[in-house]
C-alpha positions as CSV (number, residue, x, y, z in Angstrom):
1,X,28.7,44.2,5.4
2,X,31.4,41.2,5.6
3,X,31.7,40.1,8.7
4,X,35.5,39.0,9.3
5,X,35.2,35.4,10.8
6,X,39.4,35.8,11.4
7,X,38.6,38.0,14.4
8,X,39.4,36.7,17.9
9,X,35.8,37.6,19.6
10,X,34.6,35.3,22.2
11,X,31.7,36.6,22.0
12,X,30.8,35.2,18.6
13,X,31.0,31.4,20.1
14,X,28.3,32.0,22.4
15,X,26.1,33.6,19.3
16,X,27.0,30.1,17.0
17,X,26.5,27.8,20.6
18,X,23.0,29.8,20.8
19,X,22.1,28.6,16.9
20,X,23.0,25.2,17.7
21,X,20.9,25.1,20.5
22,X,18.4,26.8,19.2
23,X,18.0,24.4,16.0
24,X,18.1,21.2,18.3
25,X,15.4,22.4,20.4
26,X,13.0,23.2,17.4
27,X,13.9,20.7,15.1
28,X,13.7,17.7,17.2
29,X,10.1,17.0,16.9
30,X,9.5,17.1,13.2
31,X,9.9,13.4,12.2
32,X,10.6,12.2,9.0
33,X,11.6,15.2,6.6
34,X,13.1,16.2,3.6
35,X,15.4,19.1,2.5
36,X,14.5,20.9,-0.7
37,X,17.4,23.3,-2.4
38,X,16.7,25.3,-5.3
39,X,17.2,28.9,-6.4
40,X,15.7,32.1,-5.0
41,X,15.7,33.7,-8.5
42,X,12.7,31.2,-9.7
43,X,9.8,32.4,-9.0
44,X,5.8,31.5,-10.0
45,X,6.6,31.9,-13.2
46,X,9.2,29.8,-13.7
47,X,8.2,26.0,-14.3
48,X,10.4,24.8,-12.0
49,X,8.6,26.5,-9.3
50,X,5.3,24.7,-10.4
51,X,7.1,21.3,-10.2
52,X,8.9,22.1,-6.9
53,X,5.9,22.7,-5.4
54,X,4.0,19.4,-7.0
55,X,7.2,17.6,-5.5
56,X,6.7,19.1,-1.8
57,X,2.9,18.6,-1.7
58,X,3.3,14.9,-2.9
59,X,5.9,14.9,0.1
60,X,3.9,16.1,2.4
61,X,0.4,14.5,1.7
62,X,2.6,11.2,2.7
63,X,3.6,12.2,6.2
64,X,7.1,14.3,5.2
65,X,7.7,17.5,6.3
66,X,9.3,20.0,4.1
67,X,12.8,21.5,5.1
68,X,13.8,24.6,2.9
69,X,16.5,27.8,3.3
70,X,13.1,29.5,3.9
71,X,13.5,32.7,0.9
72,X,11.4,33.2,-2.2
73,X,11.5,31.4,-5.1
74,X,12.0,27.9,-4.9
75,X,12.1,27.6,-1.3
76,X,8.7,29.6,-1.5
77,X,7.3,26.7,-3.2
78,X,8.5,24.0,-1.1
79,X,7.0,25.8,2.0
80,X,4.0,26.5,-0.2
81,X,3.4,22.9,-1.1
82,X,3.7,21.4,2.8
83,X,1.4,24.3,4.3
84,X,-1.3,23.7,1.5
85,X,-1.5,20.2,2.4
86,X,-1.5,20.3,6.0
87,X,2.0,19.6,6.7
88,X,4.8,20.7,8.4
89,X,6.9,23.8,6.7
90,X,9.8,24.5,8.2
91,X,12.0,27.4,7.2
92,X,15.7,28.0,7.7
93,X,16.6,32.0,7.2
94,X,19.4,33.6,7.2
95,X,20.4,36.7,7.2
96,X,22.0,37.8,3.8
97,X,22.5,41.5,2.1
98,X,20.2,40.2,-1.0
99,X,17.5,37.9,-2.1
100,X,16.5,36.1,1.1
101,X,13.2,37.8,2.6
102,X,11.0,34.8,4.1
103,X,8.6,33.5,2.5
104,X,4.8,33.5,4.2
105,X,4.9,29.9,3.8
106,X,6.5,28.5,6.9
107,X,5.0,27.4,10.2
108,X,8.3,26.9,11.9
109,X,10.9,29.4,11.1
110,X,14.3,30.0,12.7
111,X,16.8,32.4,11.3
112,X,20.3,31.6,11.5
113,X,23.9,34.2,11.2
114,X,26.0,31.6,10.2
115,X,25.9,29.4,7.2
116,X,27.8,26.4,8.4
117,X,25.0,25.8,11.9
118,X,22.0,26.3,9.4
119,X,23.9,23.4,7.4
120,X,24.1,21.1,10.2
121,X,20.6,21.5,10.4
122,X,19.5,20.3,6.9
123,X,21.8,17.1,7.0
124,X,20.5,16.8,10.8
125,X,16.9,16.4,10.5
126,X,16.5,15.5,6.4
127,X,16.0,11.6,5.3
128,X,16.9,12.6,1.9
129,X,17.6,16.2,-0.2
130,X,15.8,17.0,-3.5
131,X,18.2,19.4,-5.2
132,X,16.1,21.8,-7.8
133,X,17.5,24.1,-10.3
134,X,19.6,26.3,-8.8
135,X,22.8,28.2,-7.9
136,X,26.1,28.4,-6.0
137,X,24.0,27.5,-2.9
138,X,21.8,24.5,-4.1
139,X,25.7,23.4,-5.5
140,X,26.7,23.9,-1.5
141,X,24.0,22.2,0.0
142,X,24.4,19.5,-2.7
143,X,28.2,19.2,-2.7
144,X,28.7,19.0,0.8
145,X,25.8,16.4,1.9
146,X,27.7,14.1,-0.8
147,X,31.1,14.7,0.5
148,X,30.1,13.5,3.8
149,X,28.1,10.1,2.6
150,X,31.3,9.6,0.7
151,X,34.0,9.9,3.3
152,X,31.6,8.1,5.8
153,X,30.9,11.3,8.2
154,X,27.3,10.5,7.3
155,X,25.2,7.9,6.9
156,X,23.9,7.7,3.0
157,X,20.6,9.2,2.7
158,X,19.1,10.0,-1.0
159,X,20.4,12.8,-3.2
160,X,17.9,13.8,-5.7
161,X,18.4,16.1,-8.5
162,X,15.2,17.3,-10.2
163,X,15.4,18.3,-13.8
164,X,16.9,16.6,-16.2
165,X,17.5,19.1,-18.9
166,X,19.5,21.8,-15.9
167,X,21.4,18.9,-13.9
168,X,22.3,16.5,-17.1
169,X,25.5,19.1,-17.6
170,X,26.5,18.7,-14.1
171,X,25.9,14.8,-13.8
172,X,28.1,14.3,-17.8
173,X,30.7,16.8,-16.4
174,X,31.2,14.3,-13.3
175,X,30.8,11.5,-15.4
176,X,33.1,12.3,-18.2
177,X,36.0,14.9,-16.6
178,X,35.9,13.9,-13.4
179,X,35.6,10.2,-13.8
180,X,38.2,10.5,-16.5
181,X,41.1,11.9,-14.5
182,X,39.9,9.8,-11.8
183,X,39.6,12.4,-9.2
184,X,36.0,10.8,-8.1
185,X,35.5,7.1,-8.0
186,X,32.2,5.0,-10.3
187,X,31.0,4.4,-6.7
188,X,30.2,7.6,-5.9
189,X,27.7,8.4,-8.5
190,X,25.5,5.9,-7.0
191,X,24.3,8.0,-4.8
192,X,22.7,10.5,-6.8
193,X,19.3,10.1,-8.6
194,X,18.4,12.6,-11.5
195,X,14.4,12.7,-12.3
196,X,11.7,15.0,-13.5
197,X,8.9,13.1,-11.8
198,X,7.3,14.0,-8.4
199,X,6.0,10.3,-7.7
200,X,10.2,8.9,-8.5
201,X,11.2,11.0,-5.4
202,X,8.3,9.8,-3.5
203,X,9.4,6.2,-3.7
204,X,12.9,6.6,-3.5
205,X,12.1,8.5,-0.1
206,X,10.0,5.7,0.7
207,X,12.1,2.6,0.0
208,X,14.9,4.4,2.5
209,X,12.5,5.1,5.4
210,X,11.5,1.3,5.0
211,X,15.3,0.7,5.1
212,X,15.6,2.5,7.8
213,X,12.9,1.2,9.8
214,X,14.0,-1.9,9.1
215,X,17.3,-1.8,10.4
216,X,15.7,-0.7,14.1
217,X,13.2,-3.6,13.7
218,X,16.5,-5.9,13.2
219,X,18.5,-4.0,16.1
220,X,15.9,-4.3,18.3
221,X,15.1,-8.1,18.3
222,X,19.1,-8.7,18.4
223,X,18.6,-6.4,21.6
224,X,15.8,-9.1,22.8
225,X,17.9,-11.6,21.9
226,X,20.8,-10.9,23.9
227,X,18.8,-9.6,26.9
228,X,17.1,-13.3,26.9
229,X,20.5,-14.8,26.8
230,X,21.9,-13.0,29.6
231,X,18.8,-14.1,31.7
């Protein structure tokens, strides 16, 4: 059933405050993790699966937890790849008419109504995205985590699209329409990163938690240094 979000029920702001809350509480914890997108229709036989799930175990053998949408599929393998390997596998259901039934992978689950507070939740508590093959959702997901590094809502964190031969279209339709009638900027594609190789996301994970950490290391001696100045 379509639920019309036009109505004027109170009620519903209490249900969207509830998953807001909800996702703080659980997600607070999890440290340093990744998002991983990718279809729902790509299941074990599909190679993608089998790469999506050497990409998440690599993750997670190096300390990452694994964020997915929490269905079959691709996000199946995610999951599958952190709980093999002893780390954390978080899932992010929601309820939909077709396709999503959780996967058995995931030792922290939380189901979500509305699409927009699961959302918050992936930019939230990700480092980075890795963005497998998949459809008008992995696009979402993909689409609106780059809007907001672009306008500056966000900080930049890596965008990682994995497969070359199913992104390449996508990446020369930016680079060649889009660029052409100028409607993005060269900028902008800077800050996506198109592989096929487990170990390339590894590092470019790694080289922006040791930004990161770097930047708190620098704020925090300029802290010391102005608390010793106003002594």
């Amino acid at each position: 059933m379509v639920e019309d979000l036009k109505g004027q029920e109170t009620w519903r702001l209490f249900r969207i405050m509830s998953e807001f809350i909800e996702g703080f509480d659980e997600l607070s914890d999890i440290g340093p993790a990744v998002s991983i997108f990718g279809s729902a229709r790509l299941g074990k036989g599909n190679k993608y699966y089998k790469q999506c799930l050497d990409v998440s175990s690599l993750l997670s053998k190096n300390g990452y937890s694994i964020i997915t949408g929490g269905g079959p599929g691709i996000m199946e393998a995610a999951n599958k790849g952190a709980r093999m390997n002893g780390g954390l596998s978080v899932g992010l259901n929601i309820t939909l008419p077709m396709e999503q039934k959780p996967n058995k992978f995931q030792n922290r689950s939380l189901n979500f109504k509305y699409f927009f507070a699961r959302k918050v939740m992936f930019v939230k508590y990700a480092i980075g995205y890795v963005c497998m093959p998949g459809g008008f959702g992995t696009l979402d997901e993909f689409f609106e985590a780059l809007t907001l590094i672009q306008t500056h809502k966000i900080y930049p964190f890596p965008l990682i699209l994995f497969g070359r031969e199913y992104w390449t279209p996508l990446m020369d339709f930016m680079k060649h329409t889009m660029m052409k009638h100028k409607t993005i900027s060269p900028e902008d594609l800077k800050f996506i990163d198109l592989t096929d190789d487990p170990q390339v996301v590894l590092d470019i994970m790694n080289r922006h938690m040791n930004s990161k950490l770097k930047l708190i290391e620098d704020a925090a001696r300029q802290g010391k240094k102005k608390a010793v100045k106003k002594k």
